[in-house]
N, C-alpha and C positions, 0 to 999 in steps of 0.2 A: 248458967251452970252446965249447960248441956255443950255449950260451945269451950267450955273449961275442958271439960272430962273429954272431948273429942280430940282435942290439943296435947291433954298430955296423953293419951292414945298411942298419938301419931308419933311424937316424940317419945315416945317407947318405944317402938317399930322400927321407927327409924336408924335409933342408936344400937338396939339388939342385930337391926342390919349391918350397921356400922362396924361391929364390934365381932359379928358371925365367923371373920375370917381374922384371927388375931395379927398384925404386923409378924415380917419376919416367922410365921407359920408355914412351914411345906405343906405342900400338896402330894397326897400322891394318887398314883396313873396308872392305868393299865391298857396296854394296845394291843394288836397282832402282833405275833412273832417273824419271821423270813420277812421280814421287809427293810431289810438295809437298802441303801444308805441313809435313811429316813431316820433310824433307830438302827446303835447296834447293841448285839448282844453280851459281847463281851467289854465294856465299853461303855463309860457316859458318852453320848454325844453322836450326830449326823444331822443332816438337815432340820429334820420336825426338830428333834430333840433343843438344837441350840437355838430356833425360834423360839419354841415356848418355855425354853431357860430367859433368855433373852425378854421376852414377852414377862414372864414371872417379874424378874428382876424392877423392870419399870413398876411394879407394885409392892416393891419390897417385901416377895415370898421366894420361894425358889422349888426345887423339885425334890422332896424330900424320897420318894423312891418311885419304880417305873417297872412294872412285871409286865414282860414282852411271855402272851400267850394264843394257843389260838382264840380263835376270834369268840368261839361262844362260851370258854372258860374267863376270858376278860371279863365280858359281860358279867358274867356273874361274879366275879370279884367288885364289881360296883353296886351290884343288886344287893349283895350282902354285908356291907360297907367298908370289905377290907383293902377297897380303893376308891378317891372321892371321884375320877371321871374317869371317863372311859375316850381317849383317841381314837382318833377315824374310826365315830361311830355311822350307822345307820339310821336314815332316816326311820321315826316313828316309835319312837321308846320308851315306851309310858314311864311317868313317874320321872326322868329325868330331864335336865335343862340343858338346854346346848347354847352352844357361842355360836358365831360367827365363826368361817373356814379358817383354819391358819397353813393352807397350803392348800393346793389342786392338783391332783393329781391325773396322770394322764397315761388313761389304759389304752391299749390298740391290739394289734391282733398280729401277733411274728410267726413267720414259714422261711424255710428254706427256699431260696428263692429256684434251686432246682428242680421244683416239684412246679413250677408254675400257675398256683392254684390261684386259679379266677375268682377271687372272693370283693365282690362289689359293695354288697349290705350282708345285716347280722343272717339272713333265711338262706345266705350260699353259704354257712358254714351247717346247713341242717343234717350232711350225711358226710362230713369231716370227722377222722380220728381230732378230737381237738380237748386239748387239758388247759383249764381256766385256776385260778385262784380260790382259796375256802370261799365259800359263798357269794362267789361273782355272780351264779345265776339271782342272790338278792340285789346285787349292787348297780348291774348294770340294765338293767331297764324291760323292761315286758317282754320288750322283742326277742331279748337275748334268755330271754327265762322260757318265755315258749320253745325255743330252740333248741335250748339247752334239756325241755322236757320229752321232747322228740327225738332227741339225736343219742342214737344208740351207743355213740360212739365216742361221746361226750362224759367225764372224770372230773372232779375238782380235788385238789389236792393243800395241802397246808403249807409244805413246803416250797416255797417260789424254786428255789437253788432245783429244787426236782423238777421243774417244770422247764428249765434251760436243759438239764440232764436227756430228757426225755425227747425234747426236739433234737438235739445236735446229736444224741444217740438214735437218729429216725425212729423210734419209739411213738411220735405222734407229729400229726403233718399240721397242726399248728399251735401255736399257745397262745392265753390271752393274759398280760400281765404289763404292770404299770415303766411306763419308758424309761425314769432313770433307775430300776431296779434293775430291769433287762439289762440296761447298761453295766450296772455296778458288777452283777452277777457274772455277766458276760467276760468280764476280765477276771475275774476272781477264776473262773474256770478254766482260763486259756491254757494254763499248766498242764490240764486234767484230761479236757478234751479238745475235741478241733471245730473252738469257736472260732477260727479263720473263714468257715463256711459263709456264703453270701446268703445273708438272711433280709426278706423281705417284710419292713413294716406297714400295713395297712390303717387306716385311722378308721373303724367305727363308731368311738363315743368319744363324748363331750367330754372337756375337761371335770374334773369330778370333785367337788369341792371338800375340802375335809375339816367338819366339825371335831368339838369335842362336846360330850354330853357327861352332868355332872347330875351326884344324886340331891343337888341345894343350889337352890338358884341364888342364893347369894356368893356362890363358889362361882360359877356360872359367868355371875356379873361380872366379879373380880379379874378372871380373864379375860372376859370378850373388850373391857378396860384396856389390859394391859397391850389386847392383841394389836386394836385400835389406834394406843398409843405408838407403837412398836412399828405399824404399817405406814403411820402417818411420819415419821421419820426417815432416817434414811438407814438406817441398820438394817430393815429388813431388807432392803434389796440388797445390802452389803451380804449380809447372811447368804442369801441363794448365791451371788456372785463367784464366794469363796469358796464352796461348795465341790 
């Protein structure tokens, strides 16, 4: 009897799992805002976005909607349920389930190469005018947090597009922001200012892998599925290709 009642149990659990995420059900998302070409804002669609369109679809769900804000406003659209995950979140967030990366991202450290700044590791940027990203000093590791708590001189800001402003306006003798943003941005300005200047990239961190953390781990599963499927094919590297 007891081996009966444990069976249909399981078989309850199972199927309320099965059934958690309906077919054909959106999802929706909330990430950072200024981080094109990843996500834009005016605009379905950029890099992340047509992965985890892409990723959805192998599960037959799709992206029902996607609020691009700062970073600790997202957050709380997922805390409150009026988004089910939260993109390129942060390690350690209670109560929520994360997948596996569906992108890495790759921050370094841009100066004008005119200024010549000897910067080896994160402790040579300790008495640098230097503007980082909303909560880089969470993102990018001790070294750059202690630095960042020392360095008088040291700003984080929301806006990435300000943070290209800001260096090629000499405003600030370096910035720390992810490679193909600086990219993407870096044209988008050319109009505006004189991103012609020779700017030097530095690498100090790893590439940075980017989850997504949902408030149901049965949401959770359903992507880190789809992402799985989508990586082990070939679309995904068609996706970054086309890019």
């Amino acid at each position: 009897m007891r081996l009966l009642t444990l069976i249909l149990v399981t078989l309850t659990l199972v199927t309320q799992l099965a059934w958690a995420v309906p077919p054909d059900q959106g999802l929706r998302f909330a990430t950072s805002n200024t981080i094109e070409p990843y996500f834009f804002a005016d605009k379905p669609g950029g890099i992340q976005y047509d992965l985890l369109a892409a990723a959805l679809k192998l599960k037959q769900r799709h992206i029902e909607s996607l609020v691009l804000a700062p970073n600790r406003r997202a957050l709380r659209l997922v805390e409150t349920q009026k988004a089910d995950c939260l993109i390129n979140a942060p390690d350690g967030l209670e109560q929520l389930h994360y997948t596996q990366s569906l992108i890495e991202y790759q921050n370094s450290l841009f100066s004008l190469s005119a200024d010549h700044l000897a910067i080896h590791k994160v402790e040579d940027l300790l008495h640098v005018p230097l503007v980082g990203f909303q909560n880089a000093s969470q993102y990018l590791g001790e070294d750059f947090a202690l630095m960042a708590a020392k360095n008088p001189e040291y700003q984080e800001v929301s806006n990435q597009q300000h943070q290209l402003s800001m260096l090629f306006k000499h405003h600030a003798k370096a910035i720390v922001l992810e490679r193909r943003i600086f990219a993407h941005y870096r044209h988008l300005l050319a109009g505006k200012l004189n991103t012609a200047q020779s700017v030097t990239e530095t690498s100090l961190f790893a590439p940075a892998p980017r989850p997504i953390a949902c408030r149901s781990q049965a949401i959770a599963t359903l992507l880190d599925e789809g992402i799985s499927l989508l990586k082990s094919s070939g679309a995904y590297d068609e996706i970054l290709k086309n890019q």
